[in-house]
TORKEKE-708829 format. One record per residue (C-alpha): residue in three letters; x, z, y. Coordinates in steps of 0.5 Angstrom, whole numbers, padded with zeros to 4 digits, always signed. Example, Ala and Ser with C-alpha at 12.3 -4.5 7.8 and 13.67 -1.06 7.14 Angstrom:
<rs>
ala+0025+0016-0009
ser+0027+0014-0002
</rs>
This chain:
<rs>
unk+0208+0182+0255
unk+0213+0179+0260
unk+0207+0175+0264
unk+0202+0181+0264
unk+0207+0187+0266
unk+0215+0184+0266
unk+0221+0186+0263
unk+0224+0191+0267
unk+0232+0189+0265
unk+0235+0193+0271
unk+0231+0199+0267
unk+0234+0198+0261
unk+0230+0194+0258
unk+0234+0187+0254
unk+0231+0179+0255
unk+0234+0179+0247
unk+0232+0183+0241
unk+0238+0187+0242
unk+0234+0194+0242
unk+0233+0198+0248
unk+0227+0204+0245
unk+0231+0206+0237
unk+0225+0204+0234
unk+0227+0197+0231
unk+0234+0200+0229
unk+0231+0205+0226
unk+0227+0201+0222
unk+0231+0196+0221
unk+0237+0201+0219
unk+0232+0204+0213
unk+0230+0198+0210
unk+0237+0195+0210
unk+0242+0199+0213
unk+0249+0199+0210
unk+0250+0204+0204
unk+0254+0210+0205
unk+0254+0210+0213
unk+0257+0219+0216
unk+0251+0220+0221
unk+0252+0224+0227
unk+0247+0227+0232
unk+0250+0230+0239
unk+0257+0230+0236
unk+0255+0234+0230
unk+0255+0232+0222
unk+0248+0230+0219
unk+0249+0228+0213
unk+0251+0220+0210
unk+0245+0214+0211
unk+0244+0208+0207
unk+0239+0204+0207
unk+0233+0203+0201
unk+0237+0195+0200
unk+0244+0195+0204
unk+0247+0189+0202
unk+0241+0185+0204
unk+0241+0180+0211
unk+0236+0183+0218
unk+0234+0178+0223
unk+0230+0182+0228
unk+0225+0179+0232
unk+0224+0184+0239
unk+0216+0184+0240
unk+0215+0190+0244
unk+0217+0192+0250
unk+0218+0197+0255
unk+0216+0196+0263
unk+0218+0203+0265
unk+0212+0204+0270
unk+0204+0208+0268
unk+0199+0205+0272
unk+0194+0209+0276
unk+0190+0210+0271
unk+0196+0212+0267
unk+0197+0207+0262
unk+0204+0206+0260
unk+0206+0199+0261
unk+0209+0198+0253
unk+0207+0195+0247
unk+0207+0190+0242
unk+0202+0184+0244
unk+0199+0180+0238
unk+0201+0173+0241
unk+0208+0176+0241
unk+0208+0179+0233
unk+0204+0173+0231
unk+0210+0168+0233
unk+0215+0173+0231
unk+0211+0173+0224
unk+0211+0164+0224
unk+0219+0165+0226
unk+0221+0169+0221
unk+0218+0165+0215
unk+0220+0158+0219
unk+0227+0162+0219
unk+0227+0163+0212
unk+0227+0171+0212
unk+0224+0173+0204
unk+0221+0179+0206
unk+0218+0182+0214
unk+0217+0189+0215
unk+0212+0191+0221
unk+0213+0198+0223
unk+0206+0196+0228
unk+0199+0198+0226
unk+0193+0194+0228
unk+0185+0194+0228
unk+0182+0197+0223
unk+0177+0192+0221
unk+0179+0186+0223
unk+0182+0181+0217
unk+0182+0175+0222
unk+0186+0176+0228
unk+0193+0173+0230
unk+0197+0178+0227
unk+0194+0178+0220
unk+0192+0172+0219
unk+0200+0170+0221
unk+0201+0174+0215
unk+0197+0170+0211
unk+0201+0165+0213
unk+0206+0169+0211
unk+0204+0171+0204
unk+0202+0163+0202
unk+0210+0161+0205
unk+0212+0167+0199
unk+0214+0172+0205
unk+0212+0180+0203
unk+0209+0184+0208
unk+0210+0191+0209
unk+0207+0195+0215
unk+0205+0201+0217
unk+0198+0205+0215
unk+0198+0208+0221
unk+0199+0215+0225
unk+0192+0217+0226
unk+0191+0221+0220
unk+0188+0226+0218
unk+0182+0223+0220
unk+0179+0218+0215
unk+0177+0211+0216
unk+0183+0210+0221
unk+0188+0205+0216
unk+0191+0200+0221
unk+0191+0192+0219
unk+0187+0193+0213
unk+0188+0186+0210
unk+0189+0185+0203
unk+0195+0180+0203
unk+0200+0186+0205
unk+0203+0192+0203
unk+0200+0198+0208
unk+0204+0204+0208
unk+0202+0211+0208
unk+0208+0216+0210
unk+0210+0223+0205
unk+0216+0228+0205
unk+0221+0228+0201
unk+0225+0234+0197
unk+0232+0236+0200
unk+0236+0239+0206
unk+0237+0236+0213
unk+0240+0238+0220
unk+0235+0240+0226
unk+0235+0243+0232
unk+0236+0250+0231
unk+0233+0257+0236
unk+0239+0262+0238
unk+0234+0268+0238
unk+0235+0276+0239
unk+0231+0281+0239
unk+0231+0287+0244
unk+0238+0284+0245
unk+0240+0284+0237
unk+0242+0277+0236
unk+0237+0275+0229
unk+0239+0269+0224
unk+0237+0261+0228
unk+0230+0259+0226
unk+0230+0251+0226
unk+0227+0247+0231
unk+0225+0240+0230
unk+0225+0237+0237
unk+0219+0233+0239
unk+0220+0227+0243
unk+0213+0228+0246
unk+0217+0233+0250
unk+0224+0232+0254
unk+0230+0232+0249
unk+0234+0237+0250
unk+0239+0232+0251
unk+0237+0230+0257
unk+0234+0238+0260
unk+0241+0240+0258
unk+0241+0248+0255
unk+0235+0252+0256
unk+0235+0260+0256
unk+0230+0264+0257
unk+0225+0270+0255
unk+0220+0268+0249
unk+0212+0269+0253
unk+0206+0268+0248
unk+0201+0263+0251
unk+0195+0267+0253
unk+0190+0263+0250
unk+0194+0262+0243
unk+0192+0255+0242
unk+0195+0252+0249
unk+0188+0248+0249
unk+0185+0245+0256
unk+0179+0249+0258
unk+0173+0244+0258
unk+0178+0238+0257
unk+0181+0240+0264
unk+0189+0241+0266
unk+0189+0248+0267
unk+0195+0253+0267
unk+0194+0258+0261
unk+0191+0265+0263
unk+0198+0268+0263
unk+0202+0263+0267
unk+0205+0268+0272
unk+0209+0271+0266
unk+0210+0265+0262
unk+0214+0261+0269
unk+0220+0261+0268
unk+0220+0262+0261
unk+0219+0259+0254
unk+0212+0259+0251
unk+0210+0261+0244
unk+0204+0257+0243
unk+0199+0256+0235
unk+0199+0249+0233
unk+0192+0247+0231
unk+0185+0244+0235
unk+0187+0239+0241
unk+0193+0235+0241
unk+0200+0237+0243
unk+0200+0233+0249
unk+0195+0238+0251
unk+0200+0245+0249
unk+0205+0242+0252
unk+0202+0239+0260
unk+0199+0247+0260
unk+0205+0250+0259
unk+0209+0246+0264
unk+0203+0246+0269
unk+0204+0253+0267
unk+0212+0254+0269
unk+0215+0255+0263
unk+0221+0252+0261
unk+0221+0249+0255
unk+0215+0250+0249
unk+0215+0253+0242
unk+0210+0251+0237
unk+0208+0254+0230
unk+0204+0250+0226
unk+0198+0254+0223
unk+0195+0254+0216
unk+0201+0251+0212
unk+0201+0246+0215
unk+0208+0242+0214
unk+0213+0244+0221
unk+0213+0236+0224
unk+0217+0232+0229
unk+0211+0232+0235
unk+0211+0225+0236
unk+0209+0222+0243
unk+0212+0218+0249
unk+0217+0223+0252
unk+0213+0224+0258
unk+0214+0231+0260
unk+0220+0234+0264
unk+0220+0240+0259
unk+0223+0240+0252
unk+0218+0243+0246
unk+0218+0242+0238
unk+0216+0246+0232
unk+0217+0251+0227
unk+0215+0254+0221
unk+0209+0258+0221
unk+0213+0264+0217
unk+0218+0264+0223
unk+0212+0263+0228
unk+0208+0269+0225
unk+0214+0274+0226
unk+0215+0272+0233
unk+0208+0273+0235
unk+0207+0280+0230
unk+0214+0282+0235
unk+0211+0279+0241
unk+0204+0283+0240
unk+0208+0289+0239
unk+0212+0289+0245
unk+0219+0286+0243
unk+0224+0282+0248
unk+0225+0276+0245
unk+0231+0272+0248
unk+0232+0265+0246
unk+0235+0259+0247
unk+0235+0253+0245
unk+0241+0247+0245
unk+0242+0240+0242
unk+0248+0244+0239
unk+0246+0249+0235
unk+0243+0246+0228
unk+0240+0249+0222
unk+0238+0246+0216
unk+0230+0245+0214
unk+0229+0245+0207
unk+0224+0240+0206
unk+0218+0240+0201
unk+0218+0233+0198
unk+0211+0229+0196
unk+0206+0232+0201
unk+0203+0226+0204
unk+0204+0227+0212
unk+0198+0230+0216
unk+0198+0224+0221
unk+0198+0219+0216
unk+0193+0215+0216
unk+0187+0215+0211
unk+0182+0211+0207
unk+0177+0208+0206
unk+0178+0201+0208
unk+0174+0200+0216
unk+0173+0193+0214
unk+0172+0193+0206
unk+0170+0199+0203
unk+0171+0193+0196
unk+0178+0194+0197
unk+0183+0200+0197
unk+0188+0202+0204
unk+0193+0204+0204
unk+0197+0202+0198
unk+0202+0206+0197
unk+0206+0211+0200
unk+0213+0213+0201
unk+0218+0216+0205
unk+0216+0217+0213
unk+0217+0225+0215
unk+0225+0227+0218
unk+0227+0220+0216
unk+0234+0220+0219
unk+0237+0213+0220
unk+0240+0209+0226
unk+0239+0208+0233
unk+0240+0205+0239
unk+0246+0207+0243
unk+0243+0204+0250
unk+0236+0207+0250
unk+0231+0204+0256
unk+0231+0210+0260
unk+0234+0215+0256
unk+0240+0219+0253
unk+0245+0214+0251
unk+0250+0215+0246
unk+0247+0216+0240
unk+0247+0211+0233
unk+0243+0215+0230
unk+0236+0220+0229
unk+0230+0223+0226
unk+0223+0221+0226
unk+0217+0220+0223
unk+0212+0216+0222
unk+0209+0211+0217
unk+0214+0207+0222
unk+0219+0210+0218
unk+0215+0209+0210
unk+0213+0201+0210
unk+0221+0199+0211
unk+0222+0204+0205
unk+0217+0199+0202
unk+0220+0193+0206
unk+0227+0194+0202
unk+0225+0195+0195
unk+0221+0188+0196
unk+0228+0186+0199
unk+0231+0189+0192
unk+0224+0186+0188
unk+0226+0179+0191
unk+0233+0178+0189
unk+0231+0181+0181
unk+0226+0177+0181
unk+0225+0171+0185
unk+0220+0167+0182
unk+0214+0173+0184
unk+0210+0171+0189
unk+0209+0177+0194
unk+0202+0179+0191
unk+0207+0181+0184
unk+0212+0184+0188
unk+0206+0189+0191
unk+0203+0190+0184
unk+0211+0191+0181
unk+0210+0197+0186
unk+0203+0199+0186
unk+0202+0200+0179
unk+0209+0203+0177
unk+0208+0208+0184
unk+0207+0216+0181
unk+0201+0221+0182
unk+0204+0228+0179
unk+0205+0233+0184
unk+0203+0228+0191
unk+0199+0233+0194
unk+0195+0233+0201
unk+0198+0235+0207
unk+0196+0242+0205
unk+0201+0242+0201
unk+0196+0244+0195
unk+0191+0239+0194
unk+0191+0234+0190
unk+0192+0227+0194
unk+0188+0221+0193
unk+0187+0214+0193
unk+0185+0214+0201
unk+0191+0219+0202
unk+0196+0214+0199
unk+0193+0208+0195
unk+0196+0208+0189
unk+0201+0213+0189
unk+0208+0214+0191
unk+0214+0209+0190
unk+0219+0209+0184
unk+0224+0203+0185
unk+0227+0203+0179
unk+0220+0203+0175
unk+0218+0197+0179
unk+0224+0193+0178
unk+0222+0193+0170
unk+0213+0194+0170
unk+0211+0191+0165
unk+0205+0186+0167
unk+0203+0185+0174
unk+0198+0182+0179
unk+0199+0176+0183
unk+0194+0172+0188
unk+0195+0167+0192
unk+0192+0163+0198
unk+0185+0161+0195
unk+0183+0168+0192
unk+0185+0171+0200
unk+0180+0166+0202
unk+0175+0167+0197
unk+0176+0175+0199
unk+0175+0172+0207
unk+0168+0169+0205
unk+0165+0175+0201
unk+0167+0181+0207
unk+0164+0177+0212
unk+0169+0171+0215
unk+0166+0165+0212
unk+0166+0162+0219
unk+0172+0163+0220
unk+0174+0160+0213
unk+0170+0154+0214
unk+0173+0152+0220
unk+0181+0154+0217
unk+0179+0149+0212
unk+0172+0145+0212
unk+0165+0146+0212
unk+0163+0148+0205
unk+0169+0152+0202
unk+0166+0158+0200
unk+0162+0154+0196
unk+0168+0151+0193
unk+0172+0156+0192
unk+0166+0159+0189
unk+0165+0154+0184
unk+0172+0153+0183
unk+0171+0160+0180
unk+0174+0164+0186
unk+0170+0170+0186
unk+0167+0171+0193
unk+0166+0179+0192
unk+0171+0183+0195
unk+0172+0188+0189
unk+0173+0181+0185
unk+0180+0180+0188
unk+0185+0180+0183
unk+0189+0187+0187
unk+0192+0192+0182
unk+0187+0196+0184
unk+0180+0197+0183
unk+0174+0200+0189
unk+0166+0199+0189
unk+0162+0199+0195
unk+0157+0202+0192
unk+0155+0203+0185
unk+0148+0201+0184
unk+0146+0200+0177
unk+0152+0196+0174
unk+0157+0192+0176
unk+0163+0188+0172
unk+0170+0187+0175
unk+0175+0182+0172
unk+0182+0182+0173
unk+0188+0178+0170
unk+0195+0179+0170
unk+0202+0176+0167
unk+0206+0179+0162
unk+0212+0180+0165
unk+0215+0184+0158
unk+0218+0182+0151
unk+0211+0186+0149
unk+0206+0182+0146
unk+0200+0188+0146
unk+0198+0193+0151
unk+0193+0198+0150
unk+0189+0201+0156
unk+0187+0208+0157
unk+0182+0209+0162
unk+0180+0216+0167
unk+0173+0214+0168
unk+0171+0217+0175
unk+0166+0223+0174
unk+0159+0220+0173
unk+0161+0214+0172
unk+0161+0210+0165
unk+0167+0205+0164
unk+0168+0200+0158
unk+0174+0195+0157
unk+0173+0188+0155
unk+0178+0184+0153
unk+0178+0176+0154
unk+0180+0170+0151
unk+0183+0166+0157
unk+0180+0160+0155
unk+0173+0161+0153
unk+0171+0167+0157
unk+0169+0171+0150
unk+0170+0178+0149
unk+0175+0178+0144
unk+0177+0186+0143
unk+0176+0194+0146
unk+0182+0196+0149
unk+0189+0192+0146
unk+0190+0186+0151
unk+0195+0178+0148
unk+0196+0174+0152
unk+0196+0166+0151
unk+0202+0161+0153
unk+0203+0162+0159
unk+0203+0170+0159
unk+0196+0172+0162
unk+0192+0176+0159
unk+0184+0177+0162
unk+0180+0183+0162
unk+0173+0186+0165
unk+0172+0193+0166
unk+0165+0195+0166
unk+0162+0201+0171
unk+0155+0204+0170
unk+0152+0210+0174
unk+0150+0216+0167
unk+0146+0222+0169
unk+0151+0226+0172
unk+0153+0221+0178
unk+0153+0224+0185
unk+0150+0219+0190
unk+0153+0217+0197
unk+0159+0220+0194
unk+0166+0217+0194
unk+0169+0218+0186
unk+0176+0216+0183
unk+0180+0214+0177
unk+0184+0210+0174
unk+0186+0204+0169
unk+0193+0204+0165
unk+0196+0199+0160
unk+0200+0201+0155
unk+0205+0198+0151
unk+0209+0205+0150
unk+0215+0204+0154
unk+0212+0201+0162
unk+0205+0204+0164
unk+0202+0200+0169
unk+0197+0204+0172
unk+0191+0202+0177
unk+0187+0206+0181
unk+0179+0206+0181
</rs>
């Protein structure tokens, strides 16, 4: 970073890991904060903080940078540079670390760049990997860093209470209850614009969206400046509502979200001189019913004021980003997901170009969920430390729930594309029952079959794939030994082989399957030495504790084509159910 753009340390930026943007102390403060920390915002108590695993040990490694400047073209000279990651990643691993968390997406369907094959350095060191899915959700196909050897994140909410900004708002001069705010950081905070007062206009469009892709000011501009504007959420970005606001004069901007949609942080850079958040839809309804009907609305807004925002647990969050996997549709993105919505934890006190001050914050992001999964890895680890990275993942992936995980409507059943295998249960994975480990020789068997035998072979030698393949390393992607299960395409019928170790006191588990609709699905259990069929659907395991199966899938009569359909393959025993997804 420093060769193309320079550090600018008289901005406020540090030639040390020492956090200068709150990202990296957020992150670090989740997966592995002290436990029972009193959190203040402004002056004002929100609550007690602990991170996921408190007594384990961070090294941080500073891999992003601000330079303080936009280029003409308007690029902010920031970033994350991949050379940077990828030697940050082989530090750690040579520094000893047990898990890495990358709150940094990536390509979407490159498994071989610097930075994910430093993470298959680090998976063969025994390193866990967690990283964000990524912030471009709801759109599908947008999972960032897709490679199987690491643990992608997507983000949900999580039930409970917290602190935010609140409205101070009165109609025709009758003071009304504070509505919650949350403060966006796409805008000014209202920290650094101070109290902002004024009359409430409604945006004329509603939808504060450029015309014609332009910036324009919004047709009622002459009433909105020197006010607060109301603006709809939906249809363009906020970016777009907030420029249009501001060229129109207004003084700060209030967004409702529309179609049930969970009120969010608006996410962004900061760029705008204007403070803006949203509010519920319920609150954004009412005022613009009083609004139409020709009420005065006064409203102010202070970092001062604070309400509490109940929040409704288990939605995965609209801008989490989705499924199927860009690089190889034989294997499911993301894996899991966790908490990533309103997630308070600590910052920096001396912010590049910011307020100073503040020791903690909210945001929200799958930046925020992967160090969730970072610090149950760190928790897997220090109960368990002969399991591999693979393990770890599997002991999470497999013992992960899906009652009641919705969409981000709130009502729709979420999927594998929506959060891999489901929502995280710590405690559940600490004791699951049978897992799934792969090493270094099924990553690269899984690279000869996606499409990287090039690559492979020059790593290793001329001739690998076929090694591997004869070595009895499965090329085909969907063979990979993961604890889930995805087809390409099913043309006829096609068998997937699985093993796993027995991590119980169980000598038996029986499976229960949930075929996906159109498609026939028969359980095999084999005997690990000769490769026979040995029973239906109740699994031993030998010596060593590994036990073998194949679960064959056949379209029948009711099959969709060119539609994508999911199940699920559970192991019981009676007391750990291990669940894979399909």
């Amino acid at each position: 970073f420093d060769a193309v753009y320079g550090i600018q340390t008289d901005l406020g930026e540090f030639l040390s890991a020492r956090d200068a943007d709150g990202h990296g102390s957020h992150t670090a403060g989740t997966a592995a904060g002290n436990a029972g920390v009193p959190a203040k915002i402004s002056g004002n108590d929100v609550g007690t903080i602990s991170g996921i695993a408190p007594r384990a040990r961070v090294a941080a490694y500073k891999v992003c940078w601000n330079s303080g400047y936009v280029s003409p073209a308007g690029n902010s000279e920031a970033g994350c540079f991949p050379s940077d990651s990828m030697a940050s990643i082989d530090a750690a691993v040579a520094d000893g670390v047990d898990v890495i968390n990358y709150s940094i997406s990536g390509s979407r369907t490159s498994l071989v760049g610097a930075v994910p094959i430093a993470m298959l350095n680090a998976a063969e060191a025994g390193v866990f990997v967690a990283v964000s899915a990524g912030n471009s959700g709801p759109t599908s196909v947008t999972v960032g860093t897709p490679a199987p050897w690491i643990t992608s994140v997507a983000a949900s909410t999580y039930d409970g209470t917290s602190a935010v900004n609140a409205m101070e708002v009165s109609y025709s001069g009758t003071p009304a209850d504070n509505i919650v705010f949350v403060e966006g950081v796409i805008t000014a905070p209202l920290r650094t614009t101070g109290d902002v007062a004024g009359s409430l206009v409604l945006a004329e469009p509603l939808l504060g969206c450029f015309e014609a892709g332009e910036s324009s000011p919004l047709d009622n501009a002459a009433e909105i400046d020197g006010n607060i504007a109301l603006i709809s959420r939906g249809t363009c970005a906020f970016s777009e509502k907030v420029a249009r606001a501001q060229d129109s004069g207004a003084t700060a901007v209030v967004i409702y979200t529309a179609g049930g949609r969970p009120v969010t942080a608006l996410g962004g850079d900061g760029s705008f001189d204007i403070p803006g958040g949203m509010i519920s839809e319920l609150d954004g309804g009412v005022l613009n019913a009083a609004l139409t009907e020709g009420a005065d609305i006064s409203v102010r807004l202070s970092s001062s004021i604070f309400g509490e925002q109940v929040e409704q647990g288990n939605l995965i969050a609209g801008f989490s980003s989705r499924g199927p996997n860009g690089s190889t549709l034989d294997i499911i993105k993301p894996d899991i997901t966790a908490p990533g919505v309103r997630i308070l934890a600590a910052t920096t006190d001396t912010l590049f170009q910011g307020v100073q001050g503040e020791t903690q914050a909210y945001l929200s992001g799958t930046s925020m969920s992967s160090p969730h999964i970072a610090g149950m890895a760190a928790l897997l680890v220090q109960e368990h430390p002969t399991w591999t990275p693979a393990q770890i993942k599997s002991a999470l992936m497999t013992s992960s729930y899906q009652a009641g995980v919705t969409k981000e409507d709130g009502s729709t059943p979420a999927d594998p594309f929506d959060f891999g295998a489901g929502h995280a249960a710590p405690n559940s994975a600490v004791n699951p029952g049978l897992v799934y480990d792969a090493g270094t020789n099924d990553y690269y068997a899984f690279l000869c079959g996606a499409g990287d035998a090039d690559f492979v072979e020059a790593d290793f030698f001329v001739g690998a794939c076929g090694a591997l393949e004869g070595a009895n390393y499965p090329l085909d992607p969907s063979g990979l030994n993961l604890a889930s299960i995805a087809i390409e395409s099913l043309a006829e019928t096609q068998t997937i082989r699985r093993y796993v170790n027995n991590v119980s006191d169980s000598v038996a588990f029986t499976a229960t399957v949930e075929a996906p609709a159109g498609v026939d699905v028969v359980v095999s259990v084999l005997d690990w030495n000769t490769g026979t069929i040995v029973e239906s659907n109740t699994m031993g395991f030998n010596d060593g504790g590994v036990g073998l199966y194949e679960l064959t899938f056949s379209k029948n009569d009711s099959a969709v084509l060119d539609e994508w359909v999911f199940g699920s393959i559970t192991w019981s025993d009676g007391a750990h159910n291990v669940r894979s997804p399909i």
